[in-house]
C-alpha positions as a printed Julia matrix, in Angstrom:
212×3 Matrix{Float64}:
 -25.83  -50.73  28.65
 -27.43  -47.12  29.53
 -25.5   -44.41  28.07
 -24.77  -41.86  30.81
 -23.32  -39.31  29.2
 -23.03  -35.5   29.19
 -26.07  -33.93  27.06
 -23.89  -32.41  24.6
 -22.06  -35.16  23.89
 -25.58  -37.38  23.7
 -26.97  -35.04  20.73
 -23.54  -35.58  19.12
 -23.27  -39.16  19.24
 -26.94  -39.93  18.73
 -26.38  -41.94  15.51
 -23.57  -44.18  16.92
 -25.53  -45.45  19.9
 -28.29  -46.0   17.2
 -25.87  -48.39  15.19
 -25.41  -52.06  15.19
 -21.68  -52.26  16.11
 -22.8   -49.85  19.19
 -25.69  -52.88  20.51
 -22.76  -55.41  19.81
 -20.21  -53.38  21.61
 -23.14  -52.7   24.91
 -23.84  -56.51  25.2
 -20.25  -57.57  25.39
 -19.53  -54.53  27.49
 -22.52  -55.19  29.74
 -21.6   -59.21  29.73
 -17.99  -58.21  31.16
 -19.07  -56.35  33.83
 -21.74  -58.83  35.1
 -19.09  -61.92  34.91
 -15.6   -60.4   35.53
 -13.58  -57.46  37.02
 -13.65  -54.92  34.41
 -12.26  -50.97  34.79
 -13.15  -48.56  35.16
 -16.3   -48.73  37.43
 -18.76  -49.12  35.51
 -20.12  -45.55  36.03
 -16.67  -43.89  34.78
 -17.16  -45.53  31.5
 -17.92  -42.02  29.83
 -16.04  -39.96  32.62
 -14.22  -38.0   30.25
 -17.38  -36.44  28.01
 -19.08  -36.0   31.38
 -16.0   -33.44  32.44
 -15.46  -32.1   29.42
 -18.9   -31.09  27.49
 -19.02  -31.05  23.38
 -19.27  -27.28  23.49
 -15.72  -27.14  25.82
 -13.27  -28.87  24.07
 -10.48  -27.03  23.57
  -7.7   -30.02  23.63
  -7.86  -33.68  23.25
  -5.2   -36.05  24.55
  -6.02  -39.43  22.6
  -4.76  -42.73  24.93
  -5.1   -46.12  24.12
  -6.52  -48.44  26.4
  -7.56  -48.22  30.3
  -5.21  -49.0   32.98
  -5.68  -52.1   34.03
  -4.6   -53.42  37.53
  -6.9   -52.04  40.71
  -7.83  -48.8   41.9
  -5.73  -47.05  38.36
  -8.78  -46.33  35.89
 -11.04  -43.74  36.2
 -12.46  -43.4   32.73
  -9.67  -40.15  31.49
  -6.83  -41.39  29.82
  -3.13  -40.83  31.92
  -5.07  -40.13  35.18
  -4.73  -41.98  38.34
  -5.93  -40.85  41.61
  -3.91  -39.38  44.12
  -3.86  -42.2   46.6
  -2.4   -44.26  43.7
   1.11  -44.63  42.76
   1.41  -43.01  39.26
   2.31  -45.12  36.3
   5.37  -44.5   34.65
   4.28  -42.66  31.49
   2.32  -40.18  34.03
   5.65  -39.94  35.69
   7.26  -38.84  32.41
   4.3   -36.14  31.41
   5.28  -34.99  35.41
   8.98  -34.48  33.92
   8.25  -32.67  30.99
   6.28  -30.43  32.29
   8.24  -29.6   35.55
   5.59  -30.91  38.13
   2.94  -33.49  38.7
  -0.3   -32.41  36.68
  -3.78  -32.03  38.18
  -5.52  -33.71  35.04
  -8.96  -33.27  36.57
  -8.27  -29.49  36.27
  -7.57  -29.79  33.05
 -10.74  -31.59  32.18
 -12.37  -28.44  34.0
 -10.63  -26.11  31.4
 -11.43  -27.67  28.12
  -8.93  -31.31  28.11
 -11.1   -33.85  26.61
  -8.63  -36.81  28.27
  -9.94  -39.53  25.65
  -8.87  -43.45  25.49
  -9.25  -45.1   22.54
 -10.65  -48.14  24.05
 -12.85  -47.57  27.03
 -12.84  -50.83  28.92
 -10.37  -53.19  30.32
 -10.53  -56.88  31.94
  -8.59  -56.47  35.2
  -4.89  -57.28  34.29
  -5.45  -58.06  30.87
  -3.96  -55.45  28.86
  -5.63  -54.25  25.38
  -8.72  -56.99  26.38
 -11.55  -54.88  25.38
  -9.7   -53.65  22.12
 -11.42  -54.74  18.43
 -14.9   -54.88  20.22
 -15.99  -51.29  18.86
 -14.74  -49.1   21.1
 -12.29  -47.76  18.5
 -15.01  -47.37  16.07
 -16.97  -44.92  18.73
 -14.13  -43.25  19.33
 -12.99  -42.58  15.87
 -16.63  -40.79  15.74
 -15.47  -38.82  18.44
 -12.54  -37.51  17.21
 -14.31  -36.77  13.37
 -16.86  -35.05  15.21
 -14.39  -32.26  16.85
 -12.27  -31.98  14.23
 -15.4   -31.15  11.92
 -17.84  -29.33  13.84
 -14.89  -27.59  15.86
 -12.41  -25.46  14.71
  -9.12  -24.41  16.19
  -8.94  -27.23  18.49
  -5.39  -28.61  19.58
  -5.34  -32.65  19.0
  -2.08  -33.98  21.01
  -1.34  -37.34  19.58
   1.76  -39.26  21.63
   2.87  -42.91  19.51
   1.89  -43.97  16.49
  -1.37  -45.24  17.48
  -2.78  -41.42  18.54
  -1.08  -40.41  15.53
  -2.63  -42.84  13.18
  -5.77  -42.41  14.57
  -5.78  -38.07  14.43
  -4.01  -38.75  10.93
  -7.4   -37.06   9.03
  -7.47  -34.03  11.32
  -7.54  -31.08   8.8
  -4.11  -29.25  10.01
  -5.49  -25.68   8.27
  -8.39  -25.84  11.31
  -6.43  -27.8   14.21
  -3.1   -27.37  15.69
  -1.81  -30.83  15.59
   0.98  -31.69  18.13
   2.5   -34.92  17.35
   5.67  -36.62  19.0
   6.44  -39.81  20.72
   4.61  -41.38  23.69
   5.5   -40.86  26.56
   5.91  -44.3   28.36
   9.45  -45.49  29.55
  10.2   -47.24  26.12
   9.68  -44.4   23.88
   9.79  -41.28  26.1
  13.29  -40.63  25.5
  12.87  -40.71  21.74
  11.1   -37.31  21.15
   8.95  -37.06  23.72
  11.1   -35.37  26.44
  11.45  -31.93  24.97
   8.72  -31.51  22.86
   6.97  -28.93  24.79
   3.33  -30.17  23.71
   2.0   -27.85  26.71
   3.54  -24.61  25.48
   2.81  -24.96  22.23
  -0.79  -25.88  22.61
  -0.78  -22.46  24.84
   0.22  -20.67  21.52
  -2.1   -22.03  19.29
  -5.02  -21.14  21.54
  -3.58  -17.76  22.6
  -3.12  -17.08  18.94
  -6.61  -18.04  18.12
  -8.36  -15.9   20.71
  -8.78  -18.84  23.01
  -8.36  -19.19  27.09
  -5.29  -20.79  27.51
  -4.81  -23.89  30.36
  -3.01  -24.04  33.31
  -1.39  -27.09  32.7
């Protein structure tokens, strides 16, 4: 599997590509693709570090796996297109924030929109997961938090939160609540104001804020 992915993000991640796990994961990755329906396409795989550069990062939304069914994943965590219904936990970021997000615009301004897993089987939820995406992306995350500083890490359920549980808290802002899907939404989620806050932090720090 060629890497296509930003520059930035390329000198970063140099010595992952260069491991074992990283061959493993690019054979079954490449394997998937040739003999099954797989999301995203193929050349959205690394859509998110192509939007958002190393150097950019100002926020990072941590997801868990692709959406799965057709037309849904486009390689940023939450997004949809427009011509595609919205799935419910987009529905429920719509609500807290008062309208339905651009979140390509907010890859423009600095929102690394990263999934923990990066691939999918078509209807086959969490498919891909335990292959080595997690490891790659668990790189990705240690790399921001310690080459960065004041970056704002927004971690919905317990899986973002367990995986952004190292993130140094005297160098981040670390905003931490439930997830916002229909089963958990209602228990912390709603009302957290993780767009405000993350506004404050950066304001505070001498940082653009986003339109969110």
């Amino acid at each position: 599997m060629e890497v296509k992915i930003h520059p930035s993000w390329k000198a970063v991640l140099q010595s992952e590509f260069d491991k074992p796990y990283f061959a493993s994961l690019a054979a079954f990755v490449k394997d998937a693709y040739r003999n099954g329906v797989v999301y995203p396409p193929a050349g959205k795989i690394f859509e998110a570090f192509n939007r958002t550069p190393f150097d950019k990062v100002k926020a990072v939304i941590i997801g868990q796996d692709p959406y799965h069914e057709p037309g849904q994943a486009q390689g940023l965590c939450f997004y949809v297109p427009p011509s595609v219904q919205p799935p419910p936990s987009l529905v429920n970021i719509a609500k807290e924030l008062g309208r339905m997000p651009d979140l390509l615009s907010w890859t423009d301004q600095g929102v690394l929109l990263l999934n923990a897993t990066l691939t999918v089987a078509a209807h086959r939820a969490g498919s891909h997961q335990g292959r080595g995406w997690e490891v790659f992306t668990d790189a990705v995350v240690h790399a921001l938090a310690e080459r960065r500083e004041h970056l704002v890490f927004i971690l919905w359920g317990s899986y973002a939160q367990r995986k952004g549980a190292f993130i140094d808290r005297s160098r981040h802002c670390v905003i931490e609540s439930a997830h916002p899907s229909p089963l958990s939404a209602y228990r912390g989620f709603f009302g957290s104001k993780p767009f405000s806050r993350a506004n404050e932090y950066l304001k505070a720090n001498g940082i653009g804020t986003i339109e969110w």
